[in-house]
PQR file of N, CA, C, O and H, with PARSE charges and radii, in Angstrom:
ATOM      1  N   UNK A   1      -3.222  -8.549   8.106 -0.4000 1.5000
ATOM      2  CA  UNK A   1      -4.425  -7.769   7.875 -0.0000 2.0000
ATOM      3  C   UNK A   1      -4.767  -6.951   9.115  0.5500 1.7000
ATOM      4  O   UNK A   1      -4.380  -7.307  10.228 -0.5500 1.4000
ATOM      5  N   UNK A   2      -5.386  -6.018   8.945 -0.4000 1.5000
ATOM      6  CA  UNK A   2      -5.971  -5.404   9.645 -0.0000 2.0000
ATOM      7  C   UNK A   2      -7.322  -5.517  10.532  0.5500 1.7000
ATOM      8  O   UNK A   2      -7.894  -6.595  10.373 -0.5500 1.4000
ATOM      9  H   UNK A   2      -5.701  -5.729   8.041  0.4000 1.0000
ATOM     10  N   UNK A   3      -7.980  -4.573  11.483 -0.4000 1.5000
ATOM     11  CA  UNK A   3      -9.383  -4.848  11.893 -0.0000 2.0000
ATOM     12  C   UNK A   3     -10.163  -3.901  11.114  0.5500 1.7000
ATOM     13  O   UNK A   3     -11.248  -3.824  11.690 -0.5500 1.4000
ATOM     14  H   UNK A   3      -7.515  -3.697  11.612  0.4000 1.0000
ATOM     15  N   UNK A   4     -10.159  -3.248  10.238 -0.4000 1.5000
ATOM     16  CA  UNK A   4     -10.635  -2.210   9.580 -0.0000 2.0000
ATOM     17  C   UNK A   4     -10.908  -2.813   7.830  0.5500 1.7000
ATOM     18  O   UNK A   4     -10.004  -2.639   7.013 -0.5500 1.4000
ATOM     19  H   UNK A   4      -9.277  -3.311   9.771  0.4000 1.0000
ATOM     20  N   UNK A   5     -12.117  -3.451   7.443 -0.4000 1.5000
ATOM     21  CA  UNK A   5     -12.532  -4.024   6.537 -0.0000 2.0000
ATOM     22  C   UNK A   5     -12.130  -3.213   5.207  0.5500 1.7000
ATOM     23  O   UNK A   5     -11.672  -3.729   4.187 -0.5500 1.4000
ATOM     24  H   UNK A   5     -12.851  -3.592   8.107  0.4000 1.0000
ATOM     25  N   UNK A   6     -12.471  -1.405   5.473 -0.4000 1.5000
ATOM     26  CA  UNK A   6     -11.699  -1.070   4.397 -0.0000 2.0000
ATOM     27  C   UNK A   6     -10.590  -0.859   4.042  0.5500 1.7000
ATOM     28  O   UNK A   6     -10.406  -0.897   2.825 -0.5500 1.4000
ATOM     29  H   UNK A   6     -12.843  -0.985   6.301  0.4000 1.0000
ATOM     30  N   UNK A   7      -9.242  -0.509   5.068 -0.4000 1.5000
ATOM     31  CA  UNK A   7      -8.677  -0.775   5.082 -0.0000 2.0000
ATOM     32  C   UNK A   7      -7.901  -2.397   4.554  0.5500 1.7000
ATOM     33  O   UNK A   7      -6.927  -2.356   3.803 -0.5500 1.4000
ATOM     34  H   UNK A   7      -9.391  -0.478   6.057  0.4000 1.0000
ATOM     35  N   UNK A   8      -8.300  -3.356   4.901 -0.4000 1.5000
ATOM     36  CA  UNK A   8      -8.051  -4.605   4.232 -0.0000 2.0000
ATOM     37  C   UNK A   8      -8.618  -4.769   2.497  0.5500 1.7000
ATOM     38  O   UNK A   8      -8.130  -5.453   1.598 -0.5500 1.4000
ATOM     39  H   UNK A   8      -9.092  -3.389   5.512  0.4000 1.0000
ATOM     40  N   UNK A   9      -9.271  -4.272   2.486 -0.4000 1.5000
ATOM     41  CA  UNK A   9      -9.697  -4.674   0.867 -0.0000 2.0000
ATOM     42  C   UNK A   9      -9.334  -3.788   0.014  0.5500 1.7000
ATOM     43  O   UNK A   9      -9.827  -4.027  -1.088 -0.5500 1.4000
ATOM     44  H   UNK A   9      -9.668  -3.717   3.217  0.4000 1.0000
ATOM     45  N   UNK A  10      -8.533  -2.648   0.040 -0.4000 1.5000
ATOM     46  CA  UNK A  10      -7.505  -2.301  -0.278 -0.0000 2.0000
ATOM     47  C   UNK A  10      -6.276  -2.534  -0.357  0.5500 1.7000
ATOM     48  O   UNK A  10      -5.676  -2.124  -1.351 -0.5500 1.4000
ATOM     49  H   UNK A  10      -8.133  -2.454   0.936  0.4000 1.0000
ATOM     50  N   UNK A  11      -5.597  -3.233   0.641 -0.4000 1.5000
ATOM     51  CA  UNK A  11      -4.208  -4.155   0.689 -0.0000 2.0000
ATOM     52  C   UNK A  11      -4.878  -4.959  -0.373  0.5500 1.7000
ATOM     53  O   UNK A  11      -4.311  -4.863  -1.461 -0.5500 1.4000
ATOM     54  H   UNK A  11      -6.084  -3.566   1.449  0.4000 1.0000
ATOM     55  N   UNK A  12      -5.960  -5.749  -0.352 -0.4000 1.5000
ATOM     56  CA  UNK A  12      -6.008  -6.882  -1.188 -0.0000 2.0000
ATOM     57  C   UNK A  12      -6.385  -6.205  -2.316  0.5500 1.7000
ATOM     58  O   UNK A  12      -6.639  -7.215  -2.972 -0.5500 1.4000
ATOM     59  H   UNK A  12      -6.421  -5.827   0.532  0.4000 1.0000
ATOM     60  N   UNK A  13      -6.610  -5.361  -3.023 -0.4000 1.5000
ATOM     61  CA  UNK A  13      -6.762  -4.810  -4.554 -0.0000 2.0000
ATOM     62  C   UNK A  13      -5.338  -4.543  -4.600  0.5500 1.7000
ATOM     63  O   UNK A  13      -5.075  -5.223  -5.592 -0.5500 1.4000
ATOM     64  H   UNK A  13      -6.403  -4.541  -2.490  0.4000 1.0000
ATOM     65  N   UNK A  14      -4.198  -4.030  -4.232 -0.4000 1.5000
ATOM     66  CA  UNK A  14      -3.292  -3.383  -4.174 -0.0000 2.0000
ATOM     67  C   UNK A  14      -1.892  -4.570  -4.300  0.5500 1.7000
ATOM     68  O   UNK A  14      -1.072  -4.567  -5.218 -0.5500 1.4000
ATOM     69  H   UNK A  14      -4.411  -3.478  -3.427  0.4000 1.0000
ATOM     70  N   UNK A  15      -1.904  -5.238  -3.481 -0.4000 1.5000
ATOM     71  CA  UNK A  15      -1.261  -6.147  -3.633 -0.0000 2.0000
ATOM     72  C   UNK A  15      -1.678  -7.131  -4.883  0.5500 1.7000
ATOM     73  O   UNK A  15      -0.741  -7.266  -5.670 -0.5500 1.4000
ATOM     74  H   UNK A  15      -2.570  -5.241  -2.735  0.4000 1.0000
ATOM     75  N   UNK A  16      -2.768  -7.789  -5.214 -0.4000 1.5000
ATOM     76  CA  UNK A  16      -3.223  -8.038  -6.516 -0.0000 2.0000
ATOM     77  C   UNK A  16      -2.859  -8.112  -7.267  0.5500 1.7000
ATOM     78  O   UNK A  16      -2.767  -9.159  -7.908 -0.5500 1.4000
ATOM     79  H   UNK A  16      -3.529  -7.680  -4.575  0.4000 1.0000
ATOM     80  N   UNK A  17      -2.412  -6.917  -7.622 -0.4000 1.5000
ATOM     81  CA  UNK A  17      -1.532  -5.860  -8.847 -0.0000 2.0000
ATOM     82  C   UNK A  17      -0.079  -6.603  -8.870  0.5500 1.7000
ATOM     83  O   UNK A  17       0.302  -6.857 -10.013 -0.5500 1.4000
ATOM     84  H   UNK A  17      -2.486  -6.066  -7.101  0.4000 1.0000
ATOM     85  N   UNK A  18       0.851  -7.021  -7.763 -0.4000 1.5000
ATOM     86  CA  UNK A  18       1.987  -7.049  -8.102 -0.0000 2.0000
ATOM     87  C   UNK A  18       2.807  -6.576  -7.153  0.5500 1.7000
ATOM     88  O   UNK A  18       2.295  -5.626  -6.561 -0.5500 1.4000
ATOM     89  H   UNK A  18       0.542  -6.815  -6.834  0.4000 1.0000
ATOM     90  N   UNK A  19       4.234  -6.959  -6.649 -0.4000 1.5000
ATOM     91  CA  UNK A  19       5.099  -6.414  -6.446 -0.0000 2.0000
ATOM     92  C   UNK A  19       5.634  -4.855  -6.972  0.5500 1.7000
ATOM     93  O   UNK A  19       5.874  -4.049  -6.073 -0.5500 1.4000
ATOM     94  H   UNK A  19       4.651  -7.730  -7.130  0.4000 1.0000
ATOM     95  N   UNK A  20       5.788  -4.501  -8.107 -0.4000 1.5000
ATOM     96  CA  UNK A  20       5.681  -3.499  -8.838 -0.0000 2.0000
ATOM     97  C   UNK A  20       5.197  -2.450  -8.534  0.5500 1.7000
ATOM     98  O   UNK A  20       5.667  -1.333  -8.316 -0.5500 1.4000
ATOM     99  H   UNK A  20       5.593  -5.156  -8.837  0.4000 1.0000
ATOM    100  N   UNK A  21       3.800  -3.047  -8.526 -0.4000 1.5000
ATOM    101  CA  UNK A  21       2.568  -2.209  -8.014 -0.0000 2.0000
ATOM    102  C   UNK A  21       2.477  -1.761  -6.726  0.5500 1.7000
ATOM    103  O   UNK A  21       1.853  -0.725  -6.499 -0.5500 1.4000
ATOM    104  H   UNK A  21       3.419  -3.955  -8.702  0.4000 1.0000
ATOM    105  N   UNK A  22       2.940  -2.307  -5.950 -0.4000 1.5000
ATOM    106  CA  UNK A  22       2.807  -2.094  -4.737 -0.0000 2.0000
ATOM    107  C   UNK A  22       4.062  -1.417  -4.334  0.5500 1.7000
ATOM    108  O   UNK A  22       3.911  -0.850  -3.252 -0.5500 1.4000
ATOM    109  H   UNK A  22       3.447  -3.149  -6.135  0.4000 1.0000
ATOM    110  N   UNK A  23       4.887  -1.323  -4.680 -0.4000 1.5000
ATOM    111  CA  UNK A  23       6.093   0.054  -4.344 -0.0000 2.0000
ATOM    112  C   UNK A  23       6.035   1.105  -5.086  0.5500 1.7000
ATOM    113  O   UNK A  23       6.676   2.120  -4.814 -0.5500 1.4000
ATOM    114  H   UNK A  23       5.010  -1.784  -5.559  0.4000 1.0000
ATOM    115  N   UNK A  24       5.253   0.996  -6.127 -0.4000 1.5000
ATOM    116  CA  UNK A  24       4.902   2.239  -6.457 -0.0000 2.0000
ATOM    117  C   UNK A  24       3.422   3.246  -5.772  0.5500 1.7000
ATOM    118  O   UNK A  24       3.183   4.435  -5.559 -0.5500 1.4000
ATOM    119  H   UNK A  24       4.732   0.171  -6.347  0.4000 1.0000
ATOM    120  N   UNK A  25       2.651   1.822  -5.610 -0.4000 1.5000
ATOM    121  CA  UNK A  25       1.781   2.798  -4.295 -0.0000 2.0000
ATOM    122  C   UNK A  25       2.726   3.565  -3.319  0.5500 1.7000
ATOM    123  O   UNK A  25       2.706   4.779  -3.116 -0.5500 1.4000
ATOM    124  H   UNK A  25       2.846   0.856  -5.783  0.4000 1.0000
ATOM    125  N   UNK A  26       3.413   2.807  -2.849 -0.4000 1.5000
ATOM    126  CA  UNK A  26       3.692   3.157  -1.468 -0.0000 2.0000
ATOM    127  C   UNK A  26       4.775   4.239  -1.519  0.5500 1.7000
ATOM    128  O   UNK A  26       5.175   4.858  -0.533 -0.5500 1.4000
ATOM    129  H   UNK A  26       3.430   1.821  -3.014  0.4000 1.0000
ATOM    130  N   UNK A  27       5.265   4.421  -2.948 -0.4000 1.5000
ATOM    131  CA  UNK A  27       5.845   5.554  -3.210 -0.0000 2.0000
ATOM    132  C   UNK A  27       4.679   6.878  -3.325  0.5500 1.7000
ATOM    133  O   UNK A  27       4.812   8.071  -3.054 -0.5500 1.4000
ATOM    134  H   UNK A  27       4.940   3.919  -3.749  0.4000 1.0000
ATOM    135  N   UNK A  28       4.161   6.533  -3.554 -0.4000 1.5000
ATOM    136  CA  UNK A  28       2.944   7.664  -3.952 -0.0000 2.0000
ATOM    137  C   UNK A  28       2.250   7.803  -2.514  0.5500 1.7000
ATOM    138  O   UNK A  28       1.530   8.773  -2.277 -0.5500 1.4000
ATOM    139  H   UNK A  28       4.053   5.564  -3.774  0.4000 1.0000
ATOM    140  N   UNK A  29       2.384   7.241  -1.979 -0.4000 1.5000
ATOM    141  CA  UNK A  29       1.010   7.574  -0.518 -0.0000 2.0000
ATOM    142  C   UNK A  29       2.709   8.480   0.057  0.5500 1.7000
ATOM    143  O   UNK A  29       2.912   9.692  -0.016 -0.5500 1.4000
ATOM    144  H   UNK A  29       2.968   6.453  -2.172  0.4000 1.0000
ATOM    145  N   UNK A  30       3.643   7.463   0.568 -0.4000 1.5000
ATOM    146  CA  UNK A  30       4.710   8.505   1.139 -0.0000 2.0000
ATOM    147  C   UNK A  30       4.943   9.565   0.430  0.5500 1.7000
ATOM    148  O   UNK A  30       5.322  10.456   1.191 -0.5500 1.4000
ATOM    149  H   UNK A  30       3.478   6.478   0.627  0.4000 1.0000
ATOM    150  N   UNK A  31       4.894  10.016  -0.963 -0.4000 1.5000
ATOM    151  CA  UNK A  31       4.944  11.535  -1.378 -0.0000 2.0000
ATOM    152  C   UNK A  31       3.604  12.072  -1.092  0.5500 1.7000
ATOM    153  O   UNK A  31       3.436  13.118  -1.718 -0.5500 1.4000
ATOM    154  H   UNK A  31       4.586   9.293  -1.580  0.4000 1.0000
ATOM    155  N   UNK A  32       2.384  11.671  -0.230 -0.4000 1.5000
ATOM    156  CA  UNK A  32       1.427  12.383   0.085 -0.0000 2.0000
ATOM    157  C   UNK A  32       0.466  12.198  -0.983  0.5500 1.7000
ATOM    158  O   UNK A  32      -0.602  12.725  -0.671 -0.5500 1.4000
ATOM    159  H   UNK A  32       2.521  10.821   0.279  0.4000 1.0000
ATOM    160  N   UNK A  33       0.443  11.727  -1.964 -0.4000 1.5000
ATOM    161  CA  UNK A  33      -0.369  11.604  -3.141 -0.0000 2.0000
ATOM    162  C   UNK A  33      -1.635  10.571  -2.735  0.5500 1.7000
ATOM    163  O   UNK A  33      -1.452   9.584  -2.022 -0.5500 1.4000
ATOM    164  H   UNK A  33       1.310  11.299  -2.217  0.4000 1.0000
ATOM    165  N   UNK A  34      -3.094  10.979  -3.355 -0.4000 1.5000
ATOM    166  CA  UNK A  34      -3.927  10.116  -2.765 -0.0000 2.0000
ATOM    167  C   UNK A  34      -4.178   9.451  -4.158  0.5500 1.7000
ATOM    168  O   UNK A  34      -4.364  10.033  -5.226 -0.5500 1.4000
ATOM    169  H   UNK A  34      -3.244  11.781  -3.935  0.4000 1.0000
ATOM    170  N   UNK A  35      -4.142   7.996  -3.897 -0.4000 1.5000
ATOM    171  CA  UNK A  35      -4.276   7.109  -4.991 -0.0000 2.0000
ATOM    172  C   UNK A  35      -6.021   6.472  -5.210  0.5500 1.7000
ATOM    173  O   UNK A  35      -6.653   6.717  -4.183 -0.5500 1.4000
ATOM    174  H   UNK A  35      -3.991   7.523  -3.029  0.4000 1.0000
ATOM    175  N   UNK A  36      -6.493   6.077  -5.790 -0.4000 1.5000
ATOM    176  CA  UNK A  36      -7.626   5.937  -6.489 -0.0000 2.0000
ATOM    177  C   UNK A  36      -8.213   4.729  -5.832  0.5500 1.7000
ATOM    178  O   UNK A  36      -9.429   4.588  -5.709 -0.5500 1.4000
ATOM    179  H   UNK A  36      -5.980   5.878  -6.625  0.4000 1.0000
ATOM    180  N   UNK A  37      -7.057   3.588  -5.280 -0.4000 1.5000
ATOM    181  CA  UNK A  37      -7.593   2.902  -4.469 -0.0000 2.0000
ATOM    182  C   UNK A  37      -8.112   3.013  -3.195  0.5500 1.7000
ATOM    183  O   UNK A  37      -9.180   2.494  -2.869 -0.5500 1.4000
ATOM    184  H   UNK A  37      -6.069   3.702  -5.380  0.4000 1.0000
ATOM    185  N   UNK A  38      -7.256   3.806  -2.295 -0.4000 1.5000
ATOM    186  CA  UNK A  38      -8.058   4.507  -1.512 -0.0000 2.0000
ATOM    187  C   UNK A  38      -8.321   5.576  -0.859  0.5500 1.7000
ATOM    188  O   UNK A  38      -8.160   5.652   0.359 -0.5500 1.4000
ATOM    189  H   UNK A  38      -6.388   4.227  -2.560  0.4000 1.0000
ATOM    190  N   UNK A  39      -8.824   6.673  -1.698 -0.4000 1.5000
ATOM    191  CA  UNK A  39      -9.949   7.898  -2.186 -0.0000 2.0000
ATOM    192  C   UNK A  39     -10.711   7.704  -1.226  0.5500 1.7000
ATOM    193  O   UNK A  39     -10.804   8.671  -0.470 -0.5500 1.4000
ATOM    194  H   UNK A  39      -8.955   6.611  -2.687  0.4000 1.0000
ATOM    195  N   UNK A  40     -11.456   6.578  -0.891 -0.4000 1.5000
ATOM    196  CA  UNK A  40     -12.047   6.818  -0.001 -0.0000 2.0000
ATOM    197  C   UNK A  40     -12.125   6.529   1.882  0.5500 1.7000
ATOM    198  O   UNK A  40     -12.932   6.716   2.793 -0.5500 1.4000
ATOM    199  H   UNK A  40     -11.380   5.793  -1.505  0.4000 1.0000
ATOM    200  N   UNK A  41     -10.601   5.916   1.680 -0.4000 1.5000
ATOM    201  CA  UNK A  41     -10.276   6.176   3.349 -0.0000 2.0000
ATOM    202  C   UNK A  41     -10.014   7.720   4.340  0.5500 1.7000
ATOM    203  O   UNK A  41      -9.340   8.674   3.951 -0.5500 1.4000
ATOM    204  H   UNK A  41      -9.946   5.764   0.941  0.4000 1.0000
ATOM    205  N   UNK A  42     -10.367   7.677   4.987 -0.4000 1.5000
ATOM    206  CA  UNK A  42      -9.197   8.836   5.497 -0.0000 2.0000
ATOM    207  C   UNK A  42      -8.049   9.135   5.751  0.5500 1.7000
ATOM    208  O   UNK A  42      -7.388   8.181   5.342 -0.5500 1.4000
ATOM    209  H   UNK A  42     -10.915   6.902   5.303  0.4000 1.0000
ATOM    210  N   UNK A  43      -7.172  10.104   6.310 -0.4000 1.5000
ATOM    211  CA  UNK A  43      -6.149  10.420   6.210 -0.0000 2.0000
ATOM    212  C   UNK A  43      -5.710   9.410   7.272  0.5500 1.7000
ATOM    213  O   UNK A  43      -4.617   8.952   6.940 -0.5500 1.4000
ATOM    214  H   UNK A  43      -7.709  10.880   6.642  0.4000 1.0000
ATOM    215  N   UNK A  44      -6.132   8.910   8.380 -0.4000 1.5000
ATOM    216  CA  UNK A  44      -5.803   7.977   9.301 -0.0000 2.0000
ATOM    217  C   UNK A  44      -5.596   6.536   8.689  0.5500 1.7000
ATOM    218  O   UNK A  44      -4.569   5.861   8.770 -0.5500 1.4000
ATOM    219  H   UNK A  44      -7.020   9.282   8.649  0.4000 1.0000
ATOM    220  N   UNK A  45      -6.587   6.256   8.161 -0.4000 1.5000
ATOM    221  CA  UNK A  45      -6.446   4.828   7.318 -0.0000 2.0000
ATOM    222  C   UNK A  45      -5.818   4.951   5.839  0.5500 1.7000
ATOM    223  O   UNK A  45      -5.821   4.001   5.056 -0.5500 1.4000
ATOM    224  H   UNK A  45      -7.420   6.804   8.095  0.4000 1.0000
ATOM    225  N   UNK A  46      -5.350   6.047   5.576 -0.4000 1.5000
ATOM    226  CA  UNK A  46      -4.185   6.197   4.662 -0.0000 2.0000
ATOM    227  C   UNK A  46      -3.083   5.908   5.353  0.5500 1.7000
ATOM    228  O   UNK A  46      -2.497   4.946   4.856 -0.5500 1.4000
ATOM    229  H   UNK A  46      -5.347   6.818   6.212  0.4000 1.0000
ATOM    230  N   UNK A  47      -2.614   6.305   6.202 -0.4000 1.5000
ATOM    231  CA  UNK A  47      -1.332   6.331   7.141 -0.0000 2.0000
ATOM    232  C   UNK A  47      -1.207   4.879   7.336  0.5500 1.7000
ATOM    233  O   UNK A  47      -0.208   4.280   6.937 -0.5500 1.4000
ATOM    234  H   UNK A  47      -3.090   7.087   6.606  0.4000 1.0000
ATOM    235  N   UNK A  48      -2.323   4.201   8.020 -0.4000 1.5000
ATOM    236  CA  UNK A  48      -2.276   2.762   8.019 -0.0000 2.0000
ATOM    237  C   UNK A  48      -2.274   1.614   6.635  0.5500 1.7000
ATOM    238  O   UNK A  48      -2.212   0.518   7.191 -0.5500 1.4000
ATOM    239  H   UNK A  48      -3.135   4.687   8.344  0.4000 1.0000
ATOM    240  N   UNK A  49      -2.298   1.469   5.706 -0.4000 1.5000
ATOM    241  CA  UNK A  49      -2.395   1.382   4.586 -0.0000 2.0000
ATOM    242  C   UNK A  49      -1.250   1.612   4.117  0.5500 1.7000
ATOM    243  O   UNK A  49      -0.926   0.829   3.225 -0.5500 1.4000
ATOM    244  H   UNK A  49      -2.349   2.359   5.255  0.4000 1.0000
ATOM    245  N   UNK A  50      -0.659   2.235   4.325 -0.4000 1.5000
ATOM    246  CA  UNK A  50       0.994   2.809   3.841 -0.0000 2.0000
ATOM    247  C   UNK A  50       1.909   2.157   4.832  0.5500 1.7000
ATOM    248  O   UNK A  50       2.860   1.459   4.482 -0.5500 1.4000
ATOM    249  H   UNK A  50      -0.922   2.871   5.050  0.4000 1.0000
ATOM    250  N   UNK A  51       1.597   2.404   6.071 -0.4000 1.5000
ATOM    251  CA  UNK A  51       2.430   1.355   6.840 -0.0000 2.0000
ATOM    252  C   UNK A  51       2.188   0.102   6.776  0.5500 1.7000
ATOM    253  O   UNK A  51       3.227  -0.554   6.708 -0.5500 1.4000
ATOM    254  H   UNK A  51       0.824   2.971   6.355  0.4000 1.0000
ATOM    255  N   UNK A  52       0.776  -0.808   6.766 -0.4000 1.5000
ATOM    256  CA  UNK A  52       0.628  -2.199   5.985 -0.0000 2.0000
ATOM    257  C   UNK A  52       1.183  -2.665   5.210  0.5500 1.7000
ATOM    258  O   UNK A  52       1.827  -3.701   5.370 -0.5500 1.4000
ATOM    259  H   UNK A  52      -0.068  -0.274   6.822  0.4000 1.0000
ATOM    260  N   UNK A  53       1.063  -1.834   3.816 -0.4000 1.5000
ATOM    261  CA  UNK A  53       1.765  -2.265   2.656 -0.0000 2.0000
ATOM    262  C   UNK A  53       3.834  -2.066   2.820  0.5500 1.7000
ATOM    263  O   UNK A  53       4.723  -2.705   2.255 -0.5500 1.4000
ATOM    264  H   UNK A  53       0.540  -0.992   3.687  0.4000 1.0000
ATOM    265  N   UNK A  54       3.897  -1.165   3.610 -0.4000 1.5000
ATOM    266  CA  UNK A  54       5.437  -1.105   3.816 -0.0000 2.0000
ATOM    267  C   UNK A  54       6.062  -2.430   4.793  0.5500 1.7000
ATOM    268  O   UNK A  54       7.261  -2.707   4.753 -0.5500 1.4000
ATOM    269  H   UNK A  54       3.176  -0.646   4.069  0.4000 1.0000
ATOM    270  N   UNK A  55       5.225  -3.083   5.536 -0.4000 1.5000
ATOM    271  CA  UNK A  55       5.472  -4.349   6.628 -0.0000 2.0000
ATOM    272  C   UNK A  55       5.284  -5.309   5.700  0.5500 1.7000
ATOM    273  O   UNK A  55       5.982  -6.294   5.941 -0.5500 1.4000
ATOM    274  H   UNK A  55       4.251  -2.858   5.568  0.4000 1.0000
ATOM    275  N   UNK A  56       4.594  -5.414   4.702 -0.4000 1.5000
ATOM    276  CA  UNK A  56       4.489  -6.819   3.436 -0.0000 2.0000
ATOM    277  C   UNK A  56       5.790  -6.638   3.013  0.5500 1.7000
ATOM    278  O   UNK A  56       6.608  -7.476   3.393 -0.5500 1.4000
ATOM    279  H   UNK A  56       4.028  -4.613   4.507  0.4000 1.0000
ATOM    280  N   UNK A  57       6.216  -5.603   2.212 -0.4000 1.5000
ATOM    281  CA  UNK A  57       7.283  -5.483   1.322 -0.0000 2.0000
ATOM    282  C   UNK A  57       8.350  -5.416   2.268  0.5500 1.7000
ATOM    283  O   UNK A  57       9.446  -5.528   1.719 -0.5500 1.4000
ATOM    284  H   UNK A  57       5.551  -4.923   1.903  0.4000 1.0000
ATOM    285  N   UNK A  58       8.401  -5.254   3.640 -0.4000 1.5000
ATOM    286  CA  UNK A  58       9.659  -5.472   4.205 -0.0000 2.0000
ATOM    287  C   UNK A  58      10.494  -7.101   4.465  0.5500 1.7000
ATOM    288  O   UNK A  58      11.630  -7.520   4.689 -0.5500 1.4000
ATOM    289  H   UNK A  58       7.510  -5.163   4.086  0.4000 1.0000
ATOM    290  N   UNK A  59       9.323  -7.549   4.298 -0.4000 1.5000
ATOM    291  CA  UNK A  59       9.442  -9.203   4.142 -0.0000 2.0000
ATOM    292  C   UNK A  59      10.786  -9.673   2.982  0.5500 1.7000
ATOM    293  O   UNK A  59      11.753 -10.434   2.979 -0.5500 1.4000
ATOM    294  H   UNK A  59       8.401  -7.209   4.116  0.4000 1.0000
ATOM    295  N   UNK A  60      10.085  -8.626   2.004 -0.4000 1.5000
ATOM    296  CA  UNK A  60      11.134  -9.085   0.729 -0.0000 2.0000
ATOM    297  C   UNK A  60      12.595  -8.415   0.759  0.5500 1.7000
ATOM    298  O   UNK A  60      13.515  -8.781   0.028 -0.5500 1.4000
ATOM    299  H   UNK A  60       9.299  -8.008   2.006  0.4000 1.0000
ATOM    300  N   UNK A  61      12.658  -7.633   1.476 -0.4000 1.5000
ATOM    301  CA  UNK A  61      13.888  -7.018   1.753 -0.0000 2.0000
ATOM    302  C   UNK A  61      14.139  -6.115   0.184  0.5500 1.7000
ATOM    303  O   UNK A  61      13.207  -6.125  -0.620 -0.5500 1.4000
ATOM    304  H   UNK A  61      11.911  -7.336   2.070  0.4000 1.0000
ATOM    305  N   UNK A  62      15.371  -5.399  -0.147 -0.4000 1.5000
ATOM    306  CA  UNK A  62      15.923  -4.569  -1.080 -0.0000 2.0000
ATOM    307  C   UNK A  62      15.998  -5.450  -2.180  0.5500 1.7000
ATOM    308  O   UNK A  62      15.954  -4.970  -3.313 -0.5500 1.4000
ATOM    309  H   UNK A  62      16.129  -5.391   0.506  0.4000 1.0000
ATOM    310  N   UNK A  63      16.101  -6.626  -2.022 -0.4000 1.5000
ATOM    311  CA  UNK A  63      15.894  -7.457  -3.237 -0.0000 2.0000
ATOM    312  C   UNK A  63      14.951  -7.861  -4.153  0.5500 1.7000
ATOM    313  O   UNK A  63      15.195  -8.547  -5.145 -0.5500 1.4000
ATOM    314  H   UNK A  63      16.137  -7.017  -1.102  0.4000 1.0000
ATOM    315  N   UNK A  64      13.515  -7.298  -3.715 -0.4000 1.5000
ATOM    316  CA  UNK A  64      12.551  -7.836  -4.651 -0.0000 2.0000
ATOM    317  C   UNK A  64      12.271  -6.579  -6.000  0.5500 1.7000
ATOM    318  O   UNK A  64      12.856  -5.508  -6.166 -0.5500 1.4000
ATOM    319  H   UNK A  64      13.317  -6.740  -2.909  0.4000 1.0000
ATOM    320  N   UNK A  65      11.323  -7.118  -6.697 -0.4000 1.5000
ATOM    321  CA  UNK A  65      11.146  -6.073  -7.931 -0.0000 2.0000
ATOM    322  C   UNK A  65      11.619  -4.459  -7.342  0.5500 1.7000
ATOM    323  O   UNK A  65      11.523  -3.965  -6.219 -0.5500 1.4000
ATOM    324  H   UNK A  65      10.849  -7.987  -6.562  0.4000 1.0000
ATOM    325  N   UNK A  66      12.076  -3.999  -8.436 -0.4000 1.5000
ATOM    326  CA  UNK A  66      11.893  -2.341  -8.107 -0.0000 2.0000
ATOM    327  C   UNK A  66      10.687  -1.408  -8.758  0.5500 1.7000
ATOM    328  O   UNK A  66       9.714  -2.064  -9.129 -0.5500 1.4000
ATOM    329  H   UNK A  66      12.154  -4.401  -9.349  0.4000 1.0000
ATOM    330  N   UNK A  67      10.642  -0.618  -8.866 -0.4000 1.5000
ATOM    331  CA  UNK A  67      10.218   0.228  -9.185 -0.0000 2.0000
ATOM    332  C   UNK A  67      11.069   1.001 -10.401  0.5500 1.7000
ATOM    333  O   UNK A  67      12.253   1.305 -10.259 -0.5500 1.4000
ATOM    334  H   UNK A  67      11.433  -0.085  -8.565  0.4000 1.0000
ATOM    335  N   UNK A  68      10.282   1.286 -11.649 -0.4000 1.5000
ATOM    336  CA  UNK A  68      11.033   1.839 -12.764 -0.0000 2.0000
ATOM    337  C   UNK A  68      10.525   2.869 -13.691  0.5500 1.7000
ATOM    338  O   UNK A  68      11.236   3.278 -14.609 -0.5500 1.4000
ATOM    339  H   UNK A  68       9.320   1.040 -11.765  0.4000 1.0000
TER
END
């Protein structure tokens, strides 16, 4: 987690969702796309948020769910 409260309660709606879910965020924030969860960060705590969620899923390596 982070020190940035909104930032964190976004990982935790986001992750929530799923494995699934969560590489497809992180497909969407890296194509620049602003997602609904968080609309209301800024472009700084987007960047962070995208790198958060990319350090969870690196855990699982190329092997976990994909994206389809």
């Amino acid at each position: 987690m982070t020190n940035d409260k909104q930032i964190d309660s976004c990982l935790e709606q986001i992750c929530g969702q799923g494995c699934r879910s969560v590489n497809h965020v992180i497909q969407q924030l890296e194509q620049g796309q602003i997602i609904d969860a968080a609309r209301h960060l800024s472009a700084a705590q987007q960047r962070k948020l995208l790198q958060e969620l990319q350090n969870i899923m690196a855990v699982y390596g190329n092997q976990s769910c994909e994206v389809r």
